[in-house]
BAZALUM-58298 format. One line per field, with one value per residue (C-alpha): x, y, z; residue in one letter. Coordinates in nm, 4 decimals, padded with zeros to 6 digits, m for minus. Example, Ala and Ser with C-alpha at 12.3 -4.5 7.8 and 13.67 -1.06 7.14 Angstrom:
X <- (01.2300 | 01.3670)
Y <- (m00.4500 | m00.1060)
Z <- (00.7800 | 00.7140)
residu <- (A | S)
# end
This chain:
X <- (01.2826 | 01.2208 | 01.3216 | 01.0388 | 00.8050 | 00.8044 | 00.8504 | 00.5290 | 00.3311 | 00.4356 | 00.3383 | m00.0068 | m00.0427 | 00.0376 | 00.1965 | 00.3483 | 00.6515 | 00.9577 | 00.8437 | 01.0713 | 01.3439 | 01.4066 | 01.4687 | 01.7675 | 02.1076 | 02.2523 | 01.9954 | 02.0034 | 02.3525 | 02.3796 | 02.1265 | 02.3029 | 02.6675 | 02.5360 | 02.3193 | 02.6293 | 02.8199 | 02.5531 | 02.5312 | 02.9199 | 02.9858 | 02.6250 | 02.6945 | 03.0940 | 03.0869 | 02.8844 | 03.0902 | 03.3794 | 03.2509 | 03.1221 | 03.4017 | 03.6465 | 03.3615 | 03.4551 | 03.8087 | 03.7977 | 04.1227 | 04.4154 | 04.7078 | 05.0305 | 05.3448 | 05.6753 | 05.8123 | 06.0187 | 05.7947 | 05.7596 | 05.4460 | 05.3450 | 05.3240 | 05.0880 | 04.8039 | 04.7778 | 04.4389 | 04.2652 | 03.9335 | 03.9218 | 03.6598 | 03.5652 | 03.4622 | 03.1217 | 03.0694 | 03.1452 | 02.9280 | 02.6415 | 02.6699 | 02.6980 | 02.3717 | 02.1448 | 02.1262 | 02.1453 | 01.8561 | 01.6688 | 01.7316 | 01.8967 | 01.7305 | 01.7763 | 01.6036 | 01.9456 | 02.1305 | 02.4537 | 02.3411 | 02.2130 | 02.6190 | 02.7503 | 02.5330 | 02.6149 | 03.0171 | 03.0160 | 02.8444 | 03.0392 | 03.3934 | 03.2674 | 03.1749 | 03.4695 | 03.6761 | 03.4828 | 03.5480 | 03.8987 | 03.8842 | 03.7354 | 03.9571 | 04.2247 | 04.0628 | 03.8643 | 04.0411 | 04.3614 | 04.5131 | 04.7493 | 04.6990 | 04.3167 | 04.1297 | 04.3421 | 04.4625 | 04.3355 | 03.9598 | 04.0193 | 04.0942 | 03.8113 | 03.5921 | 03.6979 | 03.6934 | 03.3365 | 03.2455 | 03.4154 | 03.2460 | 02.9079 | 02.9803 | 03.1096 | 02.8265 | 02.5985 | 02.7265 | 02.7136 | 02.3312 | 02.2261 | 02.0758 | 02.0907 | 02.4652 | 02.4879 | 02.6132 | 02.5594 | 02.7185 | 02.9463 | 02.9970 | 03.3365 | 03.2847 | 03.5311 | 03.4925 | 03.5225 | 03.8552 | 03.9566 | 03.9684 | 03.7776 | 03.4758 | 03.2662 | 02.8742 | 02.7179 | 02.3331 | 02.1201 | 01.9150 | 02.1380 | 02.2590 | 02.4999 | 02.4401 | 02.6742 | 03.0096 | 03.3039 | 03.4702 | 03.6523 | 03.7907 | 04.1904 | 04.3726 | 04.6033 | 04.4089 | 04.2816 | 03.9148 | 03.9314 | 03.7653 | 03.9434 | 03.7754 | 03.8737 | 03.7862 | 04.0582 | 04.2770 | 04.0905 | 04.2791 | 03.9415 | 03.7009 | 03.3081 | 03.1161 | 03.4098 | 03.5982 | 03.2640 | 03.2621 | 03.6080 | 03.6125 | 03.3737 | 03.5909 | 03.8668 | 03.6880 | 03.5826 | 03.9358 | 04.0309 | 03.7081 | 03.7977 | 04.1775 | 04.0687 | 03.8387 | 04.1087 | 04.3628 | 04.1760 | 04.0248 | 04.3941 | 04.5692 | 04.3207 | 04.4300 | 04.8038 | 04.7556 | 04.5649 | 04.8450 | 04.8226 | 04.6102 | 04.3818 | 04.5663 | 04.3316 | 04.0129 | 04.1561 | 04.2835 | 03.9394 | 03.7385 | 03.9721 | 03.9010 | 03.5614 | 03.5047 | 03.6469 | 03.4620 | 03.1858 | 03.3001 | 03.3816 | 03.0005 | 02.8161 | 02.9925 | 02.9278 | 02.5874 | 02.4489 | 02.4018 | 02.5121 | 02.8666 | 02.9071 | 02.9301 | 03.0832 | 03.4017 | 03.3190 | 03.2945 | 03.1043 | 02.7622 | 02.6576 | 02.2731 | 02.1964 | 02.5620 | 02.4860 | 02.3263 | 02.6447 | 02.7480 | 02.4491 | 02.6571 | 02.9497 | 02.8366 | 02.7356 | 03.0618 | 03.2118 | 03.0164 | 03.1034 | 03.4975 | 03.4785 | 03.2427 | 03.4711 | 03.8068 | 03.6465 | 03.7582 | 04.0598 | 04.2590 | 04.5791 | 04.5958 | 04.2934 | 04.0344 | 03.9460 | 04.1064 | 03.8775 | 04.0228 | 03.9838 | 03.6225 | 03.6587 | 03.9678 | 03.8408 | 03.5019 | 03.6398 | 03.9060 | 03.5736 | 03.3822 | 03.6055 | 03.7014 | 03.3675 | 03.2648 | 03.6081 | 03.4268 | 03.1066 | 03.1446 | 03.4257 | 03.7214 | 03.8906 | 04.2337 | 04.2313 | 04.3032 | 04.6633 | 04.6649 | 04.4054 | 04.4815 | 04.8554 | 04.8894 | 04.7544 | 04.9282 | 05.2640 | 05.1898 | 05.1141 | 05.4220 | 05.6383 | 05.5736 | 05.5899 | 05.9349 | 06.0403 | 05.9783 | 06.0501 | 06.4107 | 06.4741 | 06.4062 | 06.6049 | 06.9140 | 06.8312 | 06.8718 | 07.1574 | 07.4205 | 07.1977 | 07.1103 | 06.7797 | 06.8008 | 06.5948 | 06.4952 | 06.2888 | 06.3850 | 06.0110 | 05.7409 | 05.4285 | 05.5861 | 05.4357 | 05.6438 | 05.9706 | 05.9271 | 05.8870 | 06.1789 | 06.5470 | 06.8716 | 06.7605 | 07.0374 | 06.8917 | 06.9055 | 06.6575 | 06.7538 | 06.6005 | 06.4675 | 06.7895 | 06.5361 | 06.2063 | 05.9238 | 05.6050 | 05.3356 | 05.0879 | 05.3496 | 05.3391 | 04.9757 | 04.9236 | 05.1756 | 05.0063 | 04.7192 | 04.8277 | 05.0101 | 04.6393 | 04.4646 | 04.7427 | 04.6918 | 04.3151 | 04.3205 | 04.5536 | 04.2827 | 04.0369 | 04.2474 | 04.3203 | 03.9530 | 04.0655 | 04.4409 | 04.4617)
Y <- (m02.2768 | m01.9128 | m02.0677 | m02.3582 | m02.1094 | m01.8878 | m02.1718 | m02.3279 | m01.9990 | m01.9236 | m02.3058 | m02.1978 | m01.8957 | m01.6443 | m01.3002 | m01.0400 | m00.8248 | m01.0056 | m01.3741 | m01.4452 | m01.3499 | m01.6705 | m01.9053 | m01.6919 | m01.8371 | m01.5068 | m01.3323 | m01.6033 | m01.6159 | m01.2184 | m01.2921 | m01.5758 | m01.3838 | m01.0876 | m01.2786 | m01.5090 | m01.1990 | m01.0433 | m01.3538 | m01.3907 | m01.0591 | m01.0783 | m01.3858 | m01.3504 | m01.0816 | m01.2807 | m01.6036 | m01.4827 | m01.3447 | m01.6714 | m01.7880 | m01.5682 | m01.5593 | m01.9649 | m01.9105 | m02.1655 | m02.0372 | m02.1824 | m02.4030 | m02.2883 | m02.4780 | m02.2347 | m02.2645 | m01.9240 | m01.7532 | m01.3941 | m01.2952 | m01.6514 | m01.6192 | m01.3066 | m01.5645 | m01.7799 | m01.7723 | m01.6454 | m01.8132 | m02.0667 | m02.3221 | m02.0263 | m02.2547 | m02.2722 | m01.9291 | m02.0172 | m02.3137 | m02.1325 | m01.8553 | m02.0898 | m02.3006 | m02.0032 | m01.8723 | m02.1690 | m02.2877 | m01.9852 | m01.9733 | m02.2737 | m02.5417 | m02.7688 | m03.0760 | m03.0703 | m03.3554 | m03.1264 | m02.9021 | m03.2246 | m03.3358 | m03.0455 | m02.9614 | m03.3234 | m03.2968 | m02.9429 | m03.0662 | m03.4266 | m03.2845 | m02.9691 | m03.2220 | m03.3979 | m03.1186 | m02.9809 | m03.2822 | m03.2874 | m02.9206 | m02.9960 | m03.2872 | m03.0183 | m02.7338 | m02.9205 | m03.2026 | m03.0567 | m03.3318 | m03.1472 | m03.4723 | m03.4198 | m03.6310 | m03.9610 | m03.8782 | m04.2457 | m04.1440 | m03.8154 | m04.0312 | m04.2560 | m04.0079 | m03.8382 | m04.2132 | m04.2428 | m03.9221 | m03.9832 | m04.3373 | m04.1442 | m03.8877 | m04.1277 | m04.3749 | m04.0806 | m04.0473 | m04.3556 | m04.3943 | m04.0586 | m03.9619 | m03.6157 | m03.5801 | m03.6802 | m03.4270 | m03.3319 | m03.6017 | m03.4430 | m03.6278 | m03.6172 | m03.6184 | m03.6095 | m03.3062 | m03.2843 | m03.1447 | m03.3870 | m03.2142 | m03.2879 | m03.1092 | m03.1415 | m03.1160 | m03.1210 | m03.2980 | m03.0878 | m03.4265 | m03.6724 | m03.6974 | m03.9122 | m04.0304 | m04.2437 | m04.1388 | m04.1324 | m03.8602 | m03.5618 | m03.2452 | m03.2664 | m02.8890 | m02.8360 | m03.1103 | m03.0538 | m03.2620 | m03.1682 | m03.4526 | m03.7699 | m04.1033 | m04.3188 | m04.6148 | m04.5525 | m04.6920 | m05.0042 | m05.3192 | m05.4797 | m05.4972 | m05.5603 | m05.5812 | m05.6073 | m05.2632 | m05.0923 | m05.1564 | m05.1360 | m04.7951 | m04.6736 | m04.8591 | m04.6192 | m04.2986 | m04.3751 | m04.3836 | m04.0693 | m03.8847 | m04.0041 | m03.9095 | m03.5396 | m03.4905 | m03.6061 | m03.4237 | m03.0937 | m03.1526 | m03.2003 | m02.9710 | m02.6851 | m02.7839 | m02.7675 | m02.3911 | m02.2854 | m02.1765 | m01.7825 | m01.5198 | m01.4848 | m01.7304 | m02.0525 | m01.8049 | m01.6014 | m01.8717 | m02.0364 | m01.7449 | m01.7295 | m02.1135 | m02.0684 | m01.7379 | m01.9535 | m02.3049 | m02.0830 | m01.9248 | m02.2991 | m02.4375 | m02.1692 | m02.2234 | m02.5622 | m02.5413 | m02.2909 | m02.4355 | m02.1384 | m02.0639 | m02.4419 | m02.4640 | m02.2045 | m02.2861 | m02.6248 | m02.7732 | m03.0315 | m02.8833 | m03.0251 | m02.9454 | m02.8999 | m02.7611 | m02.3950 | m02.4334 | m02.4932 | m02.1480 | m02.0739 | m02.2044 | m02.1214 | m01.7438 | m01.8138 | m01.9716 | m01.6654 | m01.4555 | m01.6313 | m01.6304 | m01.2580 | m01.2369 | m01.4212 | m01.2552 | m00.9407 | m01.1207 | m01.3611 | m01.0974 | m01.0393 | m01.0008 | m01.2374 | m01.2037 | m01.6062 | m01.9225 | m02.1232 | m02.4449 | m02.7902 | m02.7079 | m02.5082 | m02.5699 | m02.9607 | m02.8548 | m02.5338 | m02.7956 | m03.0871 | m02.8451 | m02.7673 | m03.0823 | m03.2255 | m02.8867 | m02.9910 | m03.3636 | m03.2238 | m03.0199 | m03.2249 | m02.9967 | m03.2103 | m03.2384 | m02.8802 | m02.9021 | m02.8906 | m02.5772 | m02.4330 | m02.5290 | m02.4468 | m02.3453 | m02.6429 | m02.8796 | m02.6967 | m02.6848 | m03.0384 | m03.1535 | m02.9132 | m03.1409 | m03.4672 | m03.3628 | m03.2174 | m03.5504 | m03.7729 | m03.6459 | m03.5630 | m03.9211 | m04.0551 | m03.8121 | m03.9641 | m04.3043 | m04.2205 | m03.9627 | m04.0098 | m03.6699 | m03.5355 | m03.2566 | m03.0137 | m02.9179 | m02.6024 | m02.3966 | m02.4940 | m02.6799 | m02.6427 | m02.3904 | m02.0836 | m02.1151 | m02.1194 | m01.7822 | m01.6441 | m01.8449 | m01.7531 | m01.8903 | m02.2586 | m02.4721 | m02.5897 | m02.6806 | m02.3903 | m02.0476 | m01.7693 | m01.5845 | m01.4596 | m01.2465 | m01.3747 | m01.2272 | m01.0481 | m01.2609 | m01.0277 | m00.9853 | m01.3430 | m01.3855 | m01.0979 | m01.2463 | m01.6055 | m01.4453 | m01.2746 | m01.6008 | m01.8048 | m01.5151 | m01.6052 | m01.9642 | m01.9067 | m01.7357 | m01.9496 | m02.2283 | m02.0298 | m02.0073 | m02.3726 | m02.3948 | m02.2043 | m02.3115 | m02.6688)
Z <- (m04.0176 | m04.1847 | m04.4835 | m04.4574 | m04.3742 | m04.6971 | m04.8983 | m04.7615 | m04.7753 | m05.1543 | m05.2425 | m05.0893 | m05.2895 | m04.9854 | m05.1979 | m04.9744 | m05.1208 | m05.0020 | m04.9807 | m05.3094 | m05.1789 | m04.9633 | m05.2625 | m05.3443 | m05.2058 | m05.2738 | m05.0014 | m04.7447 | m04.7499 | m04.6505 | m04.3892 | m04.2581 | m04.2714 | m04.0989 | m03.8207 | m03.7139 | m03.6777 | m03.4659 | m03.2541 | m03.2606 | m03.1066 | m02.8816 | m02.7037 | m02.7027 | m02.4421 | m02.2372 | m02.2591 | m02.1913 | m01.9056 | m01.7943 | m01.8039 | m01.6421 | m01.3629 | m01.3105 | m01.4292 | m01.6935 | m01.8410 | m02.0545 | m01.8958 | m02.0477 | m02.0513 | m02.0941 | m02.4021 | m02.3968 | m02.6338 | m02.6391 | m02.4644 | m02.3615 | m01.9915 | m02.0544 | m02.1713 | m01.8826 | m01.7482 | m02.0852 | m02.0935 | m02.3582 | m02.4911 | m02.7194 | m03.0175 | m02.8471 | m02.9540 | m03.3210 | m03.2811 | m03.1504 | m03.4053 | m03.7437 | m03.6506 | m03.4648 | m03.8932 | m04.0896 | m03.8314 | m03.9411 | m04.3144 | m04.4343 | m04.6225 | m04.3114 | m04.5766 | m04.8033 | m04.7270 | m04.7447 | m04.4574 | m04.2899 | m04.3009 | m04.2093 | m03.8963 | m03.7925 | m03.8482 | m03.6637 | m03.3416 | m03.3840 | m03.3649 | m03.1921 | m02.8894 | m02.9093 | m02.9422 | m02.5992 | m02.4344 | m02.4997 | m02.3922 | m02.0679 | m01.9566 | m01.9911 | m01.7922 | m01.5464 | m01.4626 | m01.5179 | m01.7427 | m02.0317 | m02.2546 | m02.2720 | m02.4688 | m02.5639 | m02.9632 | m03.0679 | m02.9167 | m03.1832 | m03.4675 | m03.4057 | m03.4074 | m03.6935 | m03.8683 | m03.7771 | m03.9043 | m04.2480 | m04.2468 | m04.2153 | m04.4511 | m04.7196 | m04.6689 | m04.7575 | m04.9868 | m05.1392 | m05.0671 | m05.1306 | m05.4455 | m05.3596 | m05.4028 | m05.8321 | m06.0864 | m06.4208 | m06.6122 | m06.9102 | m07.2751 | m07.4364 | m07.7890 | m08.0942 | m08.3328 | m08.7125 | m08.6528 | m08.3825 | m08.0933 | m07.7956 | m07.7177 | m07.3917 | m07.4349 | m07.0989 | m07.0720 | m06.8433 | m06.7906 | m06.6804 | m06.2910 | m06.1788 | m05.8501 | m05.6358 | m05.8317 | m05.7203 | m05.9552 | m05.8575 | m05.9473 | m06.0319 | m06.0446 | m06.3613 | m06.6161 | m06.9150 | m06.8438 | m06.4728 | m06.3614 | m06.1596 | m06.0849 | m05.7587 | m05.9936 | m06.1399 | m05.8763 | m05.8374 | m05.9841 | m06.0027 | m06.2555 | m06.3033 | m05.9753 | m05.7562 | m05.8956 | m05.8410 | m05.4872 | m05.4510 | m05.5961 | m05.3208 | m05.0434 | m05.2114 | m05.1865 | m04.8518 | m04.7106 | m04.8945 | m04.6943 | m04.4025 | m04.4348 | m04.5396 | m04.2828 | m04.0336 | m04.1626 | m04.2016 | m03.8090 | m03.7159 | m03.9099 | m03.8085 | m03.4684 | m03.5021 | m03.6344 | m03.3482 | m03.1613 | m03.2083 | m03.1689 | m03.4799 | m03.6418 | m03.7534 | m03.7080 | m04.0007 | m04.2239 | m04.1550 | m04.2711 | m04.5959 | m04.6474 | m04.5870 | m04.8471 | m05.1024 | m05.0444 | m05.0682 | m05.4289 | m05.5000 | m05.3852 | m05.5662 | m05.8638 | m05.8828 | m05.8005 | m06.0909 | m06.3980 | m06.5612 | m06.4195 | m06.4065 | m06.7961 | m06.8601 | m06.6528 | m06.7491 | m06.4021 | m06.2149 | m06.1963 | m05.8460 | m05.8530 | m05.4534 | m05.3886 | m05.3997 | m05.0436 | m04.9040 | m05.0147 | m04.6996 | m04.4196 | m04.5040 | m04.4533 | m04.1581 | m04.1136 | m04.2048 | m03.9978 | m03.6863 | m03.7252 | m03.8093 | m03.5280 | m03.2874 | m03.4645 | m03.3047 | m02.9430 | m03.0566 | m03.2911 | m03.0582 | m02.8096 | m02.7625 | m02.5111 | m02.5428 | m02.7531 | m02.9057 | m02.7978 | m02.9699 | m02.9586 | m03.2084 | m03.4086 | m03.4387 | m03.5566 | m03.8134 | m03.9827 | m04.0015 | m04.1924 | m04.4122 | m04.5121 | m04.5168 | m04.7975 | m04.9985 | m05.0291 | m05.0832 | m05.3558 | m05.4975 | m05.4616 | m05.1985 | m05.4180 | m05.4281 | m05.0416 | m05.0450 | m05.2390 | m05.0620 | m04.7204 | m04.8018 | m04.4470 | m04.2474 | m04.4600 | m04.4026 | m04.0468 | m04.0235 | m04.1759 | m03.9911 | m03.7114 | m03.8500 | m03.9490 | m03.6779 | m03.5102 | m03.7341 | m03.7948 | m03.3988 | m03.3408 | m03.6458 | m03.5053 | m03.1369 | m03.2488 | m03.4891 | m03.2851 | m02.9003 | m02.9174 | m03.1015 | m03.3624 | m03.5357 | m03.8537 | m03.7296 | m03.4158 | m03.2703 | m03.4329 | m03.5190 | m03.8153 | m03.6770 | m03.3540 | m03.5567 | m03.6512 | m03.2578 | m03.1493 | m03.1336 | m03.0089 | m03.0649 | m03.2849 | m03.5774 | m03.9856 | m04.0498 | m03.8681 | m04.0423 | m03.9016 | m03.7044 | m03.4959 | m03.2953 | m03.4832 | m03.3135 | m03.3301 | m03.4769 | m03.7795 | m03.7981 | m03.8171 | m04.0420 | m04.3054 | m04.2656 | m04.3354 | m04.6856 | m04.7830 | m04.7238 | m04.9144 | m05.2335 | m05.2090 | m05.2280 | m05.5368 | m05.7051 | m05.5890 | m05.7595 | m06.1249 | m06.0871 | m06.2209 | m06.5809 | m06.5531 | m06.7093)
residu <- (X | X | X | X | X | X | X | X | X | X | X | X | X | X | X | X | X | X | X | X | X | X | X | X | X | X | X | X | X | X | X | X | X | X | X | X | X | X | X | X | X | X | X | X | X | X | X | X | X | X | X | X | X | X | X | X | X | X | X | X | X | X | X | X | X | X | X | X | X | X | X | X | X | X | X | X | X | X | X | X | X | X | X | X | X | X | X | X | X | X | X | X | X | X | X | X | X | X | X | X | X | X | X | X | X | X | X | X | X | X | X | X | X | X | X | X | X | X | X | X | X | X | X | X | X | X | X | X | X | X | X | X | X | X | X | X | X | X | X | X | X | X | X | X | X | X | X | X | X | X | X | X | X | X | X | X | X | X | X | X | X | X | X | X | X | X | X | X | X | X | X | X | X | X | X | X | X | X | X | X | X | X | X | X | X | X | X | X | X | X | X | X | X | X | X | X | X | X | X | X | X | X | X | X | X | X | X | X | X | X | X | X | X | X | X | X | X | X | X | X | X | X | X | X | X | X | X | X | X | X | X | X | X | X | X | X | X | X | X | X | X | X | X | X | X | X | X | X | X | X | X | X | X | X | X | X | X | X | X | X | X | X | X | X | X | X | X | X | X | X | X | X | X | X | X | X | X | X | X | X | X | X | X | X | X | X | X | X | X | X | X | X | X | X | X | X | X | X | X | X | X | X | X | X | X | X | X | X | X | X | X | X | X | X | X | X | X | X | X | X | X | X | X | X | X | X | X | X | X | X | X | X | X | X | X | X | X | X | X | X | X | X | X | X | X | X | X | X | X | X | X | X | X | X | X | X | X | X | X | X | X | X | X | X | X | X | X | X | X | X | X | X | X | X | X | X | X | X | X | X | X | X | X | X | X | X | X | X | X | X | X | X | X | X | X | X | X | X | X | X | X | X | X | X | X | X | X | X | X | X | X | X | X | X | X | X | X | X | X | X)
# end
């Protein structure tokens, strides 16, 4: 809204000192960052209260991990804090009429409700299940339908088309046109390639009309698989203290390297990128982003005062994946998100070899002592094809080195973009 405001009031001539400094991204962004920390830490305390006042805490099952029983009853639900304190700034200085904030407000509330709904079934009804997974998936499904019919529609989400051109000498040379915008594509950026760029049409075995719309019915499945996988691999990792809230904020700070990037002209052609002209205000809420996991780290680092539940782990993973699409950087995911997608399949081999053992010797096995990975490394004594660690780990060791391996795989995600 602040934003609107000095934007009207310098198209009407109104000159006070300051009133430029709102069209920066750069500004804004600080503004945002510091604000959601502010409201992070503000409204924390008094949440948590809350909620120890109604004892709204978390069920624990015993799993004979060290210091497990000591986090019964701690309050969770705590991704309405990070909720509240990513759309109280971007409210207040984002350019709330960019279609990318438009998405991004709207996948943060969808998944954050569903997420709260799956965390109140579990509190307040007392079900461990919660929320039935296949009502998860659909909503994630719709939300990925939404997003990819956007952009589809939209002709706010084009880039700078680039020309490949033969030189003299025969090498290829690419000559960007400021002019031209391609809206509607379904290109990508590819890590490790010489041109950089992918295009889902590629995988259509249609031609003409049909492979155009085919293309699109492509893409559209790929969005809706990353935003399901990020939602539920975000989810899988929130199983320690600090753990998804740091790897988050890491995500997030370099999405929002990623967005600016792409979204000034400048930078753009010199790394020879996608120049994605109204992606720079995505580098806005993901400072406020940022700002509210550091804000809320200030109560979850270990040993945490509140969890923030699928409420928040639903919604953090969502807007991750929904930035990846946005700016085109989605295949960079695996790399990036190194840590969710080694979480993720820790568990679907865990279960997908204890039920081939079941069914083979009638007695499961394991590959890891305890999955989701992060529990391997706290657990001892368990028979299994991976045993290092001989030892259980602490859990704030655990975190901390998770933490240093996401802040590798981030910068390597960030050379991918001169390594080709």
């Amino acid at each position: 809204m602040l934003y609107q405001l000095f934007e009207y009031l310098r198209e009407n001539n109104f000159d006070f000192p300051g009133i430029g400094l709102m069209k920066y991204i750069s500004f804004r962004s600080i503004l945002c960052s510091i604000l959601a920390i502010i409201t992070s830490m503000f409204i924390g305390k008094k949440i948590i209260f809350f909620l120890q006042k109604k004892q709204i805490g978390e069920e624990i099952r015993e799993l004979g991990l060290e210091g497990q029983l000591q986090k019964k009853g701690t309050p969770t639900m705590g991704g309405i804090i990070i909720i509240i304190s990513v759309l109280v700034p971007i409210i207040l200085f984002g350019d709330l009429s960019n279609v990318n904030i438009q998405l991004l407000i709207l996948s943060t509330i969808w998944l954050g409700f569903i997420g709260f709904v799956d965390d109140y079934i579990k509190v307040f009804k007392h079900d461990k299940q919660g929320l039935a997974g296949k009502y998860k998936i659909i909503g994630q499904v719709v939300l990925g339908l939404i997003v990819g019919l956007t952009m589809f529609f939209s002709n706010q989400l084009g880039f700078r088309e680039q020309i490949v051109k033969k030189t003299v000498t025969g090498e290829t040379e690419i000559v960007a046109q400021n002019n031209i915008n391609i809206s509607n594509s379904t290109r990508t950026t590819i890590p490790f390639v010489k041109n950089n760029e992918f295009d889902y049409k590629w995988l259509s075995p249609f031609g003409g009309m049909a492979g155009e719309y085919f293309k699109w019915f492509i893409y559209i499945l790929v969005i809706i698989f990353v935003i399901t996988a990020c939602s539920n691999g975000t989810n899988l990792t929130d199983g320690m203290d600090g753990l998804a809230t740091g790897i988050s904020a890491i995500v997030g700070a370099t999405l929002g390297i990623l967005a600016y990037l792409s979204g000034h002209i400048g930078y753009a052609e010199y790394l020879n990128i996608m120049y994605i002209p109204n992606s720079g205000e995505i580098t806005v809420y993901l400072s406020a982003l940022i700002g509210a996991l550091l804000g809320f780290l200030w109560y979850n680092s270990y040993p945490s005062q509140i969890f923030m539940g699928d409420t928040g782990s639903l919604a953090l993973g969502g807007i991750i994946g929904v930035c990846a699409i946005l700016i085109r950087k989605e295949l960079l995911l695996p790399i990036l998100c190194g840590i969710f997608f080694v979480e993720s399949l820790s568990v679907i081999i865990q279960r997908t070899y204890f039920k081939y053992t079941k069914k083979k010797y009638g007695e499961g096995r394991r590959v890891f002592k305890m999955a989701p990975l992060h529990h391997h490394f706290q657990k001892e004594g368990i028979p299994a094809l991976i045993t290092r660690p001989k030892i259980a780990l602490p859990e704030a060791k655990i975190v901390t080195r998770f933490w240093i391996i996401s802040i590798l795989l981030a910068v390597i995600t960030i050379i991918t973009l001169k390594i080709r």
